[in-house]
C-alpha positions in Angstrom: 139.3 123.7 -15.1 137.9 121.2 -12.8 134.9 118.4 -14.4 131.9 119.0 -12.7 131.3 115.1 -13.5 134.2 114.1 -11.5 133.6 116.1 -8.6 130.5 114.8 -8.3 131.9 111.4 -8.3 134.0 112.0 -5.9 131.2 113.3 -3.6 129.3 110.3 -4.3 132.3 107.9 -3.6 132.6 109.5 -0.2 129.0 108.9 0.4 129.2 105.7 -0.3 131.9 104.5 1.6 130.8 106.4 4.8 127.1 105.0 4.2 129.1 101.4 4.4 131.5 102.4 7.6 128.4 103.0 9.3 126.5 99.9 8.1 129.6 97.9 8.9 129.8 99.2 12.6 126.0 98.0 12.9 124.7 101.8 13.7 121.7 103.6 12.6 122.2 107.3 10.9 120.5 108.1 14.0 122.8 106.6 16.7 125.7 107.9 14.8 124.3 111.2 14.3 124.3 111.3 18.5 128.0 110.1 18.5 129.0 113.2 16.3 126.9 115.4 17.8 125.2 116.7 14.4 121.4 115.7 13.0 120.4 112.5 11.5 119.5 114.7 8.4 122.8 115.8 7.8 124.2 112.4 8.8 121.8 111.4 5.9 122.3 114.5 3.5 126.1 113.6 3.8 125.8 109.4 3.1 123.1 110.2 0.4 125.6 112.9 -1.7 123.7 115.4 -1.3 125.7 117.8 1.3 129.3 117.6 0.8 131.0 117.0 4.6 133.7 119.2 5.8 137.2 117.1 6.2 136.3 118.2 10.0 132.6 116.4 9.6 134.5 113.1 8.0 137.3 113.1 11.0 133.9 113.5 13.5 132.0 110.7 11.6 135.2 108.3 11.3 135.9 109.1 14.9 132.3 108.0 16.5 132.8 104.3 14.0 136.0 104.1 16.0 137.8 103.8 12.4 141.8 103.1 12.9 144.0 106.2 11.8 145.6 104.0 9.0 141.9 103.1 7.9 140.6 106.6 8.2 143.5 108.0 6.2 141.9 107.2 2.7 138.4 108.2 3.8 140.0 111.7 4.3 142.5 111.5 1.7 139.1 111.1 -0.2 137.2 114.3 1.4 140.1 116.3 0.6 139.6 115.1 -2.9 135.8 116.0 -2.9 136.2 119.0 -1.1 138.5 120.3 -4.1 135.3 122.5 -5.4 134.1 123.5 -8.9 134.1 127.0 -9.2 133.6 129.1 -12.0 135.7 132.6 -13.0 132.4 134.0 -12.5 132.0 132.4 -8.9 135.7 133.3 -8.1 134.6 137.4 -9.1 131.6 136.8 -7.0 133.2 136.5 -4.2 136.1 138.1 -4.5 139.5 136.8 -5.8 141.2 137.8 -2.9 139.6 134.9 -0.8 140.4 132.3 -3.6 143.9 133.6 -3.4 144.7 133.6 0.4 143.0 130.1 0.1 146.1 129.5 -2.9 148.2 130.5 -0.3 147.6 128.6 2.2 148.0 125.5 0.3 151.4 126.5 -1.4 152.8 126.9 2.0 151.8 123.8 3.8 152.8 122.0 0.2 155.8 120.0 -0.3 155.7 119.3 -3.9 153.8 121.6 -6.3 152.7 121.1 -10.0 151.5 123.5 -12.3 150.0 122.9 -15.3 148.1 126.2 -16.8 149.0 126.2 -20.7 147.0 129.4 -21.1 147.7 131.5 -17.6 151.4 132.2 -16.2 151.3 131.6 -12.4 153.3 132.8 -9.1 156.2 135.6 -10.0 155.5 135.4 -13.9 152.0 136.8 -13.4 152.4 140.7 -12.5 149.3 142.9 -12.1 148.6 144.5 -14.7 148.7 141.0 -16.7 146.0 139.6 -14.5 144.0 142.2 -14.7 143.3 141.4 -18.7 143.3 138.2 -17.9 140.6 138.7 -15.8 138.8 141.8 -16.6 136.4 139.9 -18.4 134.6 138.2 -15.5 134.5 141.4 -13.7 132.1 143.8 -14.5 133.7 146.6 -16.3 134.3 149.9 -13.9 133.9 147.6 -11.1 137.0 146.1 -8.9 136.2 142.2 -7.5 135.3 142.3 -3.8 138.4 142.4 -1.5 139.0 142.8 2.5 139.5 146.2 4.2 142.8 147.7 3.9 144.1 145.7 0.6 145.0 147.5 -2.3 142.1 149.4 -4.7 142.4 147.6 -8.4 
């Protein structure tokens, strides 16, 4: 399970370095804000840590300091990084497995390489149904099947 500590690190350290990107190219929050086309709050929720930019908000914001590719690409290896959430079993049954999953998926198929390290849970092909359904019945209220889209299979 993911540290809370070190994600918010990570948030902070991306705060920090756009704060200084923007400092560096000699612009207010509220100049830049007009070059990305988003508020000077959120320009200022985003360099104080307290919103968490989208990689998409990052590529805007590196874009309008007319940052090089091969400067930019740590500042987003470093979103990606912060954007990798905290979120609880109990979070993940909120709201709904299903999305967590297809968002599993779609990061297993644009991978290349792929580690697993889950001493306590089998992953992919070793994990059938009924075996995740102990595993996770606990975090779901009892008589009650997580949220899922139209169409997909009942529990």
């Amino acid at each position: 399970m993911l540290d809370p500590e070190q994600e918010r690190d990570k948030r902070k350290s991306l705060a920090a370095v756009l704060r200084e990107l923007r400092t560096a190219a000699g612009l207010s929050g509220e100049r830049l804000a007009v070059r990305c086309a988003m508020s000077q709050a959120k320009i200022s929720r985003i360099e104080t840590g307290k919103t968490l930019p989208t990689v998409v908000d990052v590529e805007r914001i590196l874009r309008a300091l007319e940052i090089s590719r091969a400067e930019a690409e740590p500042v987003l290896a470093l979103a990606r990084l912060a954007a990798v959430g905290y979120a609880s079993r109990r979070t993940s049954a909120r709201l709904g497995f299903w999305q967590k999953q297809n968002d599993l998926r779609a990061m297993e198929r644009d991978s290349e390489v792929m580690r697993h390290f889950l001493p306590g849970v089998p992953t992919g092909l070793l994990q059938t149904p009924e075996y995740a359904r102990v595993v996770l019945a606990p975090t779901v209220a009892s008589g009650h099947c997580w949220t899922r889209p139209a169409g997909s299979p009942s529990c």
